[in-house]
mmCIF entry with sequence, helices, sheets and N, C-alpha, C, O atoms, coordinates in Angstrom:
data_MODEL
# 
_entry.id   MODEL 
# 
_entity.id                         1 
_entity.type                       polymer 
_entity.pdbx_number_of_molecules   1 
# 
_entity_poly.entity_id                      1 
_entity_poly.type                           'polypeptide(L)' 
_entity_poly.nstd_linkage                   no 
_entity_poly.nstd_monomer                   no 
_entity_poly.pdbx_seq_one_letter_code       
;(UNK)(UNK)(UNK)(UNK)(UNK)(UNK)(UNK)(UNK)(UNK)(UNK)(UNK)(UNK)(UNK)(UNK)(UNK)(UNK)
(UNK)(UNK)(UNK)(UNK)(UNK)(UNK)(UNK)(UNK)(UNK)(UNK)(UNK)(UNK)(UNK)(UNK)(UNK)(UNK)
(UNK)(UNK)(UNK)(UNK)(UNK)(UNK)(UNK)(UNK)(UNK)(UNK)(UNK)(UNK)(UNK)(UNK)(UNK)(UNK)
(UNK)
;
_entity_poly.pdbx_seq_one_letter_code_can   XXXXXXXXXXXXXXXXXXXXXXXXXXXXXXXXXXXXXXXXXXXXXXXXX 
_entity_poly.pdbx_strand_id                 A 
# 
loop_
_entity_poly_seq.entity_id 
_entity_poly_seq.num 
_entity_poly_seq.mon_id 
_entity_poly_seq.hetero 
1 1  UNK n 
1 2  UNK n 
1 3  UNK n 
1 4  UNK n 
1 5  UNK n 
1 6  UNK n 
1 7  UNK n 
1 8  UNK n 
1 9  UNK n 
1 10 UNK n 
1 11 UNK n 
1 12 UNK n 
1 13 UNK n 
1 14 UNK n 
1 15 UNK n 
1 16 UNK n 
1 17 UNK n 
1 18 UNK n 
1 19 UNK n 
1 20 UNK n 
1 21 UNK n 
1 22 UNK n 
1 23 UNK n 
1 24 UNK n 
1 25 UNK n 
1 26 UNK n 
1 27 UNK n 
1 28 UNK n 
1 29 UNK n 
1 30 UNK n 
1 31 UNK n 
1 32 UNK n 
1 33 UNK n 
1 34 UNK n 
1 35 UNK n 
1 36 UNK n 
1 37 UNK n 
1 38 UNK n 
1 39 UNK n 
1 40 UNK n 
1 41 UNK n 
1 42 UNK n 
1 43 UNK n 
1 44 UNK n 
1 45 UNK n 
1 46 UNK n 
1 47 UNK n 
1 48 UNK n 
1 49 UNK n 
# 
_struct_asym.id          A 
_struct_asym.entity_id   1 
# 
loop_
_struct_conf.conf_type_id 
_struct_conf.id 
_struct_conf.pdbx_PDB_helix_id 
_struct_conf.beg_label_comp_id 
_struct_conf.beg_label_asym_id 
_struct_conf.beg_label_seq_id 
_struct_conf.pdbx_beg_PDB_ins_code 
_struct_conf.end_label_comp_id 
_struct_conf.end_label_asym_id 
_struct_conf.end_label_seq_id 
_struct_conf.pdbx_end_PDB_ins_code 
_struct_conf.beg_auth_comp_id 
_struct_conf.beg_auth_asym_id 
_struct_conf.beg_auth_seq_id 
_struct_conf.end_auth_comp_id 
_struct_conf.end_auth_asym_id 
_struct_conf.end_auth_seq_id 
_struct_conf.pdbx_PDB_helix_class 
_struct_conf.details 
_struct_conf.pdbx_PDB_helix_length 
HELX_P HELX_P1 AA1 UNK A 3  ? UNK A 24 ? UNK A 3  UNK A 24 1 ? 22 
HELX_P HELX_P2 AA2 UNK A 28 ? UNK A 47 ? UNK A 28 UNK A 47 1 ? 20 
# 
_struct_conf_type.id          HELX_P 
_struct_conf_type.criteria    ? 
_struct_conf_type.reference   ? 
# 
loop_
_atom_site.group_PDB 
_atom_site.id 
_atom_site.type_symbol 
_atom_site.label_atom_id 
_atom_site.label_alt_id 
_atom_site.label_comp_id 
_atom_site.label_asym_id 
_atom_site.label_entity_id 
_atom_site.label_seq_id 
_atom_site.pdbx_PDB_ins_code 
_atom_site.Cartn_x 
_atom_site.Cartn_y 
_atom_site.Cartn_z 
_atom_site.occupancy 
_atom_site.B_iso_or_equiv 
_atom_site.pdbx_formal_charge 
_atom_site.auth_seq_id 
_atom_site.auth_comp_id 
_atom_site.auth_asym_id 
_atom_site.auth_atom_id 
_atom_site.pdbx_PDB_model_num 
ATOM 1   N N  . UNK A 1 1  ? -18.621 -4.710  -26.389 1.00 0.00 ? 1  UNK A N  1 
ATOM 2   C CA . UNK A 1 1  ? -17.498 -5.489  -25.867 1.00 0.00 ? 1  UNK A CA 1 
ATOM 3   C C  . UNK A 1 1  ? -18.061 -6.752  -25.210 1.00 0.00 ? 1  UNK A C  1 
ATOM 4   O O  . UNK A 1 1  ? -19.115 -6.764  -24.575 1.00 0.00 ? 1  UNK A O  1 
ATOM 5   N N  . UNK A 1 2  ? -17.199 -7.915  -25.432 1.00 0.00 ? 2  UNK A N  1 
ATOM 6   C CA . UNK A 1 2  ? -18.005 -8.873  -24.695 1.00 0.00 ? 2  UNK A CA 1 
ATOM 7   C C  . UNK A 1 2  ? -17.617 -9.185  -23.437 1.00 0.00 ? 2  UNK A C  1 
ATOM 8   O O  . UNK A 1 2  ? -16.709 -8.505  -22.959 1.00 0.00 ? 2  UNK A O  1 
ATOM 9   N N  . UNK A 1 3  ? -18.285 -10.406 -22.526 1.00 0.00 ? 3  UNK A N  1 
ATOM 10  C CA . UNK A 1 3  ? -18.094 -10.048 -20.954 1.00 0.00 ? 3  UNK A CA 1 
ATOM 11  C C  . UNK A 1 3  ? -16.586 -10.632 -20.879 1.00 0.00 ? 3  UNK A C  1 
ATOM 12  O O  . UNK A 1 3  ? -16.002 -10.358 -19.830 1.00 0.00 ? 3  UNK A O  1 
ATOM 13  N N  . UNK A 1 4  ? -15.710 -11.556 -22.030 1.00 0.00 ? 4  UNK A N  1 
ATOM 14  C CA . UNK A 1 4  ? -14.735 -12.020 -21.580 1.00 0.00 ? 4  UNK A CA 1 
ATOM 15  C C  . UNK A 1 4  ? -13.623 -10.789 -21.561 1.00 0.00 ? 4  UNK A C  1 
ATOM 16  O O  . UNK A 1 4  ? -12.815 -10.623 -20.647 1.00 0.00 ? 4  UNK A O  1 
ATOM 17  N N  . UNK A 1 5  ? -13.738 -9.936  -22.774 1.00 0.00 ? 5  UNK A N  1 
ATOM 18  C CA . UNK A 1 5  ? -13.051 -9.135  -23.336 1.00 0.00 ? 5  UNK A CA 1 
ATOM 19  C C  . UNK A 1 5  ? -13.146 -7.513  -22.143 1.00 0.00 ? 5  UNK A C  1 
ATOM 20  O O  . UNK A 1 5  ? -12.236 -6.744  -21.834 1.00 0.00 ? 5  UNK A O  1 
ATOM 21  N N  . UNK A 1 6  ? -14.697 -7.501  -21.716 1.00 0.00 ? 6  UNK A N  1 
ATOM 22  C CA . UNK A 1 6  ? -14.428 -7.065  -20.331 1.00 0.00 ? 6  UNK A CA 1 
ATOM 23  C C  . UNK A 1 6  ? -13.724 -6.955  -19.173 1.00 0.00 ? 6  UNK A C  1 
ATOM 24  O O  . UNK A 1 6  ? -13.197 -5.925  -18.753 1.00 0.00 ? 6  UNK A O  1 
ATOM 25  N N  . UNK A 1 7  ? -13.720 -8.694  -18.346 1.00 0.00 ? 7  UNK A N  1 
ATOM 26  C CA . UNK A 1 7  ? -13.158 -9.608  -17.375 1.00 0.00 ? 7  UNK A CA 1 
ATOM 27  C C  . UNK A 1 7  ? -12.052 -8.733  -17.707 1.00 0.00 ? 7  UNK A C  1 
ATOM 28  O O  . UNK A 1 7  ? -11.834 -7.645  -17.176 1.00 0.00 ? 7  UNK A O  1 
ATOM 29  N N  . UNK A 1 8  ? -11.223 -9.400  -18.817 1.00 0.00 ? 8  UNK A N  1 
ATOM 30  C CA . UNK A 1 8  ? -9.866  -9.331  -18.993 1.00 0.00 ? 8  UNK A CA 1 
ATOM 31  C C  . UNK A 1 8  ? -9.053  -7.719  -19.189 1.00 0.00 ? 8  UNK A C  1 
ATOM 32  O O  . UNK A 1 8  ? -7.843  -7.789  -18.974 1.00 0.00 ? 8  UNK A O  1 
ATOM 33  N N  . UNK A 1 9  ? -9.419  -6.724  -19.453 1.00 0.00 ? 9  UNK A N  1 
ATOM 34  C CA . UNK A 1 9  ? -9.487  -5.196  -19.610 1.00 0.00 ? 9  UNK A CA 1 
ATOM 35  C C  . UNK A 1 9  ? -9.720  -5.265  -18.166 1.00 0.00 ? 9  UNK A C  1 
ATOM 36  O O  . UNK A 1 9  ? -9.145  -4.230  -17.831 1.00 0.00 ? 9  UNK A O  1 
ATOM 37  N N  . UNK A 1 10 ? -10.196 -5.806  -17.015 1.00 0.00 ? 10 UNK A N  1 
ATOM 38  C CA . UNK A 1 10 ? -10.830 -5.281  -15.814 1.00 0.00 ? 10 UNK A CA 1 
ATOM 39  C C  . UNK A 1 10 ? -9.867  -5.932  -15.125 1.00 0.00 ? 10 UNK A C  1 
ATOM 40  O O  . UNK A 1 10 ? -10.204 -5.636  -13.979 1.00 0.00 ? 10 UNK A O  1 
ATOM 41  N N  . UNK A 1 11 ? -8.857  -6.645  -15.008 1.00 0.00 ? 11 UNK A N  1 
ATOM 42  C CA . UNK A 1 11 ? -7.812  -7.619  -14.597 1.00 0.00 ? 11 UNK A CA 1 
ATOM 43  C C  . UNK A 1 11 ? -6.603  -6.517  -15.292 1.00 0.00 ? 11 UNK A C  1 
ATOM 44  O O  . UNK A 1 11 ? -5.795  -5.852  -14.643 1.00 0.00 ? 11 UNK A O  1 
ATOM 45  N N  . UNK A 1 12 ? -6.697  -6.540  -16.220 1.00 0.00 ? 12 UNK A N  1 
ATOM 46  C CA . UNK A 1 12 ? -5.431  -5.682  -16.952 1.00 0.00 ? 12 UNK A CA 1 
ATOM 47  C C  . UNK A 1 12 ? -5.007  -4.135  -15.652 1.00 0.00 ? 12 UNK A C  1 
ATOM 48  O O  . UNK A 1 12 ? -4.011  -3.703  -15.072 1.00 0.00 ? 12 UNK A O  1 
ATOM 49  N N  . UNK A 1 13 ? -6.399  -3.817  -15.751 1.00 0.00 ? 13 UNK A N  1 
ATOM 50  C CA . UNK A 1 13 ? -6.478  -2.486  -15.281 1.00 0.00 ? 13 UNK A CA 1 
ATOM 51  C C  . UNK A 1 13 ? -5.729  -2.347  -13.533 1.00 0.00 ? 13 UNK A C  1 
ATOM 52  O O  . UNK A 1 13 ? -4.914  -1.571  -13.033 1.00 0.00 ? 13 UNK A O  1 
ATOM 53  N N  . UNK A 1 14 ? -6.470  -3.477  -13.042 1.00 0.00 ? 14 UNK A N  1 
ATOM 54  C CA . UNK A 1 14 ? -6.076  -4.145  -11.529 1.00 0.00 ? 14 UNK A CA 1 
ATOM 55  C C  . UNK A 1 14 ? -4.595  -4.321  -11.391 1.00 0.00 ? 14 UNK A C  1 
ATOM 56  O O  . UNK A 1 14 ? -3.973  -3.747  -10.497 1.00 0.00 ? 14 UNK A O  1 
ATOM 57  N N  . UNK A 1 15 ? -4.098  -5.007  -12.153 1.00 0.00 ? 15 UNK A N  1 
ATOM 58  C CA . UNK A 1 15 ? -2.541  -5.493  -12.276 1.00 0.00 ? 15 UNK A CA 1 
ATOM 59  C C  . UNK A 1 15 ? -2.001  -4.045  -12.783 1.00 0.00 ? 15 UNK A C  1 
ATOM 60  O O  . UNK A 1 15 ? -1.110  -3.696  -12.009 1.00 0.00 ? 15 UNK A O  1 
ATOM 61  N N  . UNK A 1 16 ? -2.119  -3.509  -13.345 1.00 0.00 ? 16 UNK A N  1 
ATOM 62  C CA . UNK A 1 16 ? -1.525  -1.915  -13.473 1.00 0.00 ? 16 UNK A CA 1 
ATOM 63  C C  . UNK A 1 16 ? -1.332  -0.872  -12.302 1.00 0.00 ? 16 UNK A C  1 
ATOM 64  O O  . UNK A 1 16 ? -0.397  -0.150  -11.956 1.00 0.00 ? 16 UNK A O  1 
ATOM 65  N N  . UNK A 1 17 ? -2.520  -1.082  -11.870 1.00 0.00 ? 17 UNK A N  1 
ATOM 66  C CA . UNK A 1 17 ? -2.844  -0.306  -10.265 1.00 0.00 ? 17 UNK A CA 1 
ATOM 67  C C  . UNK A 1 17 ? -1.830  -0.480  -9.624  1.00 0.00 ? 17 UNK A C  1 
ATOM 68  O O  . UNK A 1 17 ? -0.919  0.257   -9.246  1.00 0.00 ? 17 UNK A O  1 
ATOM 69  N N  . UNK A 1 18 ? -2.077  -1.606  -9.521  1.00 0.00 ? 18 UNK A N  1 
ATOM 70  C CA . UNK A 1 18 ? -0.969  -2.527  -8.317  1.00 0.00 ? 18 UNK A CA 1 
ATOM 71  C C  . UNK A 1 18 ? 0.117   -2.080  -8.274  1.00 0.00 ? 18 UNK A C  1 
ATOM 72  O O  . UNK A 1 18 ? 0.639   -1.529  -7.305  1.00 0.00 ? 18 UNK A O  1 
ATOM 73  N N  . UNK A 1 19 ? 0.655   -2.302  -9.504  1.00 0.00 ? 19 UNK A N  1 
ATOM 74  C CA . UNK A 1 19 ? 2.250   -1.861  -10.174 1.00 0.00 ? 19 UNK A CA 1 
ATOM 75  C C  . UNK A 1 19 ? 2.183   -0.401  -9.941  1.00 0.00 ? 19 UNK A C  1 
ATOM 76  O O  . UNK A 1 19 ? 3.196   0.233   -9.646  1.00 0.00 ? 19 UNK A O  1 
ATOM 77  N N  . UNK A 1 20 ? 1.214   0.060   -10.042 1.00 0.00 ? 20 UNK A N  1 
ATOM 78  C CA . UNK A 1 20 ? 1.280   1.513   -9.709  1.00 0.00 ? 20 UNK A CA 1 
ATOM 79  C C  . UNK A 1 20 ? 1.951   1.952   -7.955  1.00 0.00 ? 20 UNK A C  1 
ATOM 80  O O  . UNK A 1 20 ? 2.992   2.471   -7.553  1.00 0.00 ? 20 UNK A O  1 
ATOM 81  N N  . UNK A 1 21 ? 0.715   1.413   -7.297  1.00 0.00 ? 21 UNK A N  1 
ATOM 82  C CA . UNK A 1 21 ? 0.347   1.899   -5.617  1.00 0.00 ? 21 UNK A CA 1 
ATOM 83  C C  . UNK A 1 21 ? 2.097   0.584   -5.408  1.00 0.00 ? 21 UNK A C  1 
ATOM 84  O O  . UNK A 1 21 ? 2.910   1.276   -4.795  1.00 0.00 ? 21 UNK A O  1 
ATOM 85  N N  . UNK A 1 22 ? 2.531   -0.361  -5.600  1.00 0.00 ? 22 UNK A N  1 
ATOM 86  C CA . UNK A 1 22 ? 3.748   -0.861  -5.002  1.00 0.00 ? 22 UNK A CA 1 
ATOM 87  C C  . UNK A 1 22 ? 5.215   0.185   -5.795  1.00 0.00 ? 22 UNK A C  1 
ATOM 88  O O  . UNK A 1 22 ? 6.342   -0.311  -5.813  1.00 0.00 ? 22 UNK A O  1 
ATOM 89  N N  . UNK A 1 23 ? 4.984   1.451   -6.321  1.00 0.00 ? 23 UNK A N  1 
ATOM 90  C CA . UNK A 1 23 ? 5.983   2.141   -6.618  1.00 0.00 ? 23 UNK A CA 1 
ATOM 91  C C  . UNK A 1 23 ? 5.958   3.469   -5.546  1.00 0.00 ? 23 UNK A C  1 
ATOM 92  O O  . UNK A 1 23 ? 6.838   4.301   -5.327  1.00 0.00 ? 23 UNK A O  1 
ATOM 93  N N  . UNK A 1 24 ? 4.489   3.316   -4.927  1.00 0.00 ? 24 UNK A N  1 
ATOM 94  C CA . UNK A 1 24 ? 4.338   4.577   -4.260  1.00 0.00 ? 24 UNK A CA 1 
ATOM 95  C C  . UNK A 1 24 ? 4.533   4.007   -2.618  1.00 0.00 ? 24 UNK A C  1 
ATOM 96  O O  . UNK A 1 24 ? 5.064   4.692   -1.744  1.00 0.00 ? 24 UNK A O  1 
ATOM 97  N N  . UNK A 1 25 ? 4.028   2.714   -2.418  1.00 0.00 ? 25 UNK A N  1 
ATOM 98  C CA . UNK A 1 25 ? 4.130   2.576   -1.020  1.00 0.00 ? 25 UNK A CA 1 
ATOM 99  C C  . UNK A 1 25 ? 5.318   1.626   -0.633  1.00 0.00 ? 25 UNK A C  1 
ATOM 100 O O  . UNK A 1 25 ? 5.299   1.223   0.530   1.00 0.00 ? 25 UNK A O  1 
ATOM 101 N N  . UNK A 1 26 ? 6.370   1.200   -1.455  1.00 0.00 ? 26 UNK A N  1 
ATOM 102 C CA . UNK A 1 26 ? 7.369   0.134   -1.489  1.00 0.00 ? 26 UNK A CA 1 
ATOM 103 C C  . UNK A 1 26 ? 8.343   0.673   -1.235  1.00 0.00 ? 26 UNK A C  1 
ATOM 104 O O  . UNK A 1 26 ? 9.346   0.049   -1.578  1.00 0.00 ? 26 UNK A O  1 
ATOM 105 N N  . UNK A 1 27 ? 8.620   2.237   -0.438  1.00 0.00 ? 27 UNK A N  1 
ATOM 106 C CA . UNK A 1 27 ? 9.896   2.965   -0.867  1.00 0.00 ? 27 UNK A CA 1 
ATOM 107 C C  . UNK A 1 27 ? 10.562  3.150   0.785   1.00 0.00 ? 27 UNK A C  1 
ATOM 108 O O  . UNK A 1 27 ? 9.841   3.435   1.742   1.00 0.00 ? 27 UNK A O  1 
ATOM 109 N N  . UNK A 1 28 ? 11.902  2.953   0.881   1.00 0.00 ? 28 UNK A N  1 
ATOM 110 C CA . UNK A 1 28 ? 12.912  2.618   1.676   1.00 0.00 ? 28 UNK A CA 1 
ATOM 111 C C  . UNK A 1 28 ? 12.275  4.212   2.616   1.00 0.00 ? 28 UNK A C  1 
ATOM 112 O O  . UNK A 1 28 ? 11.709  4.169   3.709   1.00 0.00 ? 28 UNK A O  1 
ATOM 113 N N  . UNK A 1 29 ? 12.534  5.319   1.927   1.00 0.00 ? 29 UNK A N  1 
ATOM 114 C CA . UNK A 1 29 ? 11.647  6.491   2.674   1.00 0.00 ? 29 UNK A CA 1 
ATOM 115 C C  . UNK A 1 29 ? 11.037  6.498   3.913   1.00 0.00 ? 29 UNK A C  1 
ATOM 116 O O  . UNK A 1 29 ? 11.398  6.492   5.090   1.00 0.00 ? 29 UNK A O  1 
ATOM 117 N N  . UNK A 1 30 ? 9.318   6.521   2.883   1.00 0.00 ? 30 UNK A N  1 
ATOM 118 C CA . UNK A 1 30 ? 8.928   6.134   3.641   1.00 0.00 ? 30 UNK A CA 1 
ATOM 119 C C  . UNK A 1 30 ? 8.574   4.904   5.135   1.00 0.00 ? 30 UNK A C  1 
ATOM 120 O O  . UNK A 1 30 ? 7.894   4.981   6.158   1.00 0.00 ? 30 UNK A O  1 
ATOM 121 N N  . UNK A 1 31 ? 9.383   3.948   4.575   1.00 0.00 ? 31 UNK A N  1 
ATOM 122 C CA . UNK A 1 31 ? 9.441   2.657   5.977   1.00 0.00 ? 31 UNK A CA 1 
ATOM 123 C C  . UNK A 1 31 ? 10.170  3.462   6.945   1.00 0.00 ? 31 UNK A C  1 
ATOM 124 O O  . UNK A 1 31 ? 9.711   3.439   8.087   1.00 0.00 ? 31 UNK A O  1 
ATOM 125 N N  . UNK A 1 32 ? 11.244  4.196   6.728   1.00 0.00 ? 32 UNK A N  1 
ATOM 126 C CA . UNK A 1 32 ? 12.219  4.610   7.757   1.00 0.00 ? 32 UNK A CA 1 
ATOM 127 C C  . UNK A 1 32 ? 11.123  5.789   8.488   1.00 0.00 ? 32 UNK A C  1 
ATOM 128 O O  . UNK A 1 32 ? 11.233  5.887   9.710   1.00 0.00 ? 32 UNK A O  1 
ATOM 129 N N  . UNK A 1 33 ? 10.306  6.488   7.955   1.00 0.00 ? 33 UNK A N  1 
ATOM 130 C CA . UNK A 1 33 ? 9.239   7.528   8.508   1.00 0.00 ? 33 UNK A CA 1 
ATOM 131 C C  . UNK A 1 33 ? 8.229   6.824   9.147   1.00 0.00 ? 33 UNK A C  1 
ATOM 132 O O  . UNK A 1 33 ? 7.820   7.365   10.174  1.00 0.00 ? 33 UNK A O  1 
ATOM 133 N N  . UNK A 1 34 ? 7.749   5.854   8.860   1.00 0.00 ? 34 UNK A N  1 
ATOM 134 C CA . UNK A 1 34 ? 6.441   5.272   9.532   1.00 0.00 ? 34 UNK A CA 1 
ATOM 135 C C  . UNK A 1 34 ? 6.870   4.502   10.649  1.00 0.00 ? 34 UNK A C  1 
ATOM 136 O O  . UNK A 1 34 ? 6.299   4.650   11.730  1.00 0.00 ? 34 UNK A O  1 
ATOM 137 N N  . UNK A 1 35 ? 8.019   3.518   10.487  1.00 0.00 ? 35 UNK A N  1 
ATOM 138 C CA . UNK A 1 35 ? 8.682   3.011   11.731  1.00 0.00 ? 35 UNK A CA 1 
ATOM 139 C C  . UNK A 1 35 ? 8.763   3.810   12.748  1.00 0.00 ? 35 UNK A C  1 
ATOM 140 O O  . UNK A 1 35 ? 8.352   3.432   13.845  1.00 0.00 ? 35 UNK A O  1 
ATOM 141 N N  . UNK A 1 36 ? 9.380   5.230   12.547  1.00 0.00 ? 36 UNK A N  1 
ATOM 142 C CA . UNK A 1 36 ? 9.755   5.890   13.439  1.00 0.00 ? 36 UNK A CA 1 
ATOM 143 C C  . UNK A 1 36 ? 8.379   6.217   14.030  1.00 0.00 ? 36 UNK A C  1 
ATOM 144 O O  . UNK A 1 36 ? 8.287   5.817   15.191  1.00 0.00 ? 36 UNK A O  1 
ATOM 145 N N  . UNK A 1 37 ? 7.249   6.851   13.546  1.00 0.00 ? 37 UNK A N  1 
ATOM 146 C CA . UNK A 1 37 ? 6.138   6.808   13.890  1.00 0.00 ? 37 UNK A CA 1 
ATOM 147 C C  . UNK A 1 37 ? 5.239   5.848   14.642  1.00 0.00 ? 37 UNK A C  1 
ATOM 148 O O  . UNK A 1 37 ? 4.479   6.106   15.576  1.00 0.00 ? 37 UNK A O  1 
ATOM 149 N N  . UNK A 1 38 ? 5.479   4.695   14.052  1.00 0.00 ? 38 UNK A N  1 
ATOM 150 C CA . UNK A 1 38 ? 5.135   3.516   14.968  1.00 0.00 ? 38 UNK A CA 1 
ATOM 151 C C  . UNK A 1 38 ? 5.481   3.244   15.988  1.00 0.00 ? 38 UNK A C  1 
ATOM 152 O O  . UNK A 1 38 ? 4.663   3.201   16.907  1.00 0.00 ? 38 UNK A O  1 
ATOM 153 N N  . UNK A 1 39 ? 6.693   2.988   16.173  1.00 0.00 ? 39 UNK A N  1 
ATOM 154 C CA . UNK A 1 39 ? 8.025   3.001   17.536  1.00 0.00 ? 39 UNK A CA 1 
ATOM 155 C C  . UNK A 1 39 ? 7.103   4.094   18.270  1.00 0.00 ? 39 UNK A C  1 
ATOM 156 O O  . UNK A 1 39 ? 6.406   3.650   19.183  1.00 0.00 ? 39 UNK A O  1 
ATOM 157 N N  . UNK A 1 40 ? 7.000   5.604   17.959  1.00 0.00 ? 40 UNK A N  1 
ATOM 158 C CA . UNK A 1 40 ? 6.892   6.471   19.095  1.00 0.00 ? 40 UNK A CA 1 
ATOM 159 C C  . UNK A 1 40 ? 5.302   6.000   19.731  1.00 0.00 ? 40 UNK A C  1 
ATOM 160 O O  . UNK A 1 40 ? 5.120   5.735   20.920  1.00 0.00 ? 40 UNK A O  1 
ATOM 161 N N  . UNK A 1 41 ? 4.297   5.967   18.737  1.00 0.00 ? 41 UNK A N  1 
ATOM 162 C CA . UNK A 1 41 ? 2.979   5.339   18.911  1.00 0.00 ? 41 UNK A CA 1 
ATOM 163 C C  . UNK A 1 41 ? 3.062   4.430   19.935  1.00 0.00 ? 41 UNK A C  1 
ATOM 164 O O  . UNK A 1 41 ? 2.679   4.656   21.083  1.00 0.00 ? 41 UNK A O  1 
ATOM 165 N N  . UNK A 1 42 ? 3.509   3.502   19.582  1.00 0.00 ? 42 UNK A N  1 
ATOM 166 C CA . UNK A 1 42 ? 3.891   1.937   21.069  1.00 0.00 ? 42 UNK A CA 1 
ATOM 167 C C  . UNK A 1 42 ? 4.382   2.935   22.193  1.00 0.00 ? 42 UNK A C  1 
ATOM 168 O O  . UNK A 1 42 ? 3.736   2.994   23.239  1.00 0.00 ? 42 UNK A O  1 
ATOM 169 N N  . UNK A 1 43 ? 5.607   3.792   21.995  1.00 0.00 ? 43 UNK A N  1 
ATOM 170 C CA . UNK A 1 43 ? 5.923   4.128   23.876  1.00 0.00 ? 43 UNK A CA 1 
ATOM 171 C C  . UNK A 1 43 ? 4.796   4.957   24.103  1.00 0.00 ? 43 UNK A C  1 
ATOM 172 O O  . UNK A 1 43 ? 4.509   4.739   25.280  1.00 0.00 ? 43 UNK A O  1 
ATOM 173 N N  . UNK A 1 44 ? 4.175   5.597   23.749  1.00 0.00 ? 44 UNK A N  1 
ATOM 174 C CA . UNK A 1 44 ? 2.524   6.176   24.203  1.00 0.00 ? 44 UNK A CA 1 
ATOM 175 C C  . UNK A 1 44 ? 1.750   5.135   24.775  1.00 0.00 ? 44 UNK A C  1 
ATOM 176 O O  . UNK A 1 44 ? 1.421   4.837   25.923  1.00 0.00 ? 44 UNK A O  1 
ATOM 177 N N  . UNK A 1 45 ? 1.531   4.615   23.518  1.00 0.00 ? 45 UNK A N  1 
ATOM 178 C CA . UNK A 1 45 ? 0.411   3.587   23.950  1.00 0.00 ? 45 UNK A CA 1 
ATOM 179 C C  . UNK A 1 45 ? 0.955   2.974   25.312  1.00 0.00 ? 45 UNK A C  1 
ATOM 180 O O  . UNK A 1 45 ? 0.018   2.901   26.107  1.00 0.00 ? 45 UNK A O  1 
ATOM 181 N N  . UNK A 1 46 ? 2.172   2.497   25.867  1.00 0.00 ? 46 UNK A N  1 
ATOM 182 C CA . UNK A 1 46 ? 2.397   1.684   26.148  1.00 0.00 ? 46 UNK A CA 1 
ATOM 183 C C  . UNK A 1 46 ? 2.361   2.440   27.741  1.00 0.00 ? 46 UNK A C  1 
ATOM 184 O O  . UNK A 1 46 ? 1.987   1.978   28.819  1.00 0.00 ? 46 UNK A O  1 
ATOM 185 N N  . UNK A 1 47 ? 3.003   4.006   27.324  1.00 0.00 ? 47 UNK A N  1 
ATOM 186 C CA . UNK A 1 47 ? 2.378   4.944   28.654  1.00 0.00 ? 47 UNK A CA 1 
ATOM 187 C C  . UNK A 1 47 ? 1.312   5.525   29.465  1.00 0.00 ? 47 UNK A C  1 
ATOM 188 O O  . UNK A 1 47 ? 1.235   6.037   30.582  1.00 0.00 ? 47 UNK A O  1 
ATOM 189 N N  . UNK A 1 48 ? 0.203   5.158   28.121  1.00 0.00 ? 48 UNK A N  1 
ATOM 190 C CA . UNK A 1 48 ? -0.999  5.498   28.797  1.00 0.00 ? 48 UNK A CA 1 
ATOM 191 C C  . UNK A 1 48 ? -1.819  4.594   29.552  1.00 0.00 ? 48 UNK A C  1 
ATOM 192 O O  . UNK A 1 48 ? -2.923  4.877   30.017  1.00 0.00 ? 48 UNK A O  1 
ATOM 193 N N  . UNK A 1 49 ? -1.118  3.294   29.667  1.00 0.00 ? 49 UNK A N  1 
ATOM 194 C CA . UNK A 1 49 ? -1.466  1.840   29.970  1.00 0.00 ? 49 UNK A CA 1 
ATOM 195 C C  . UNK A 1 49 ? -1.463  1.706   31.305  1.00 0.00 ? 49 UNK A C  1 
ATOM 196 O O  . UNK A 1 49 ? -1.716  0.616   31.817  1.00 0.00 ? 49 UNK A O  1 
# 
């Protein structure tokens, strides 16, 4: 294989990923779970201060 035909298979693969991991971490769900997690994190943090 040559190095362009490489590059480009190695870019292909990247842009797939992507499209992959933004179907798994892009979801209304989870934001409403981690917010809530976050929010409680800050009044801790903000109590142990």
């Amino acid at each position: 294989m040559e190095e362009d035909e490489s590059k480009t298979e190695e870019i292909g693969w990247s842009i797939l990923a992507e499209k992959s991991m933004n179907k798994i971490w892009n979801n209304k769900k989870d934001d409403e779970f981690w917010s809530k997690y976050l929010d409680n994190y800050k009044l801790y943090e903000n109590h142990e201060a």
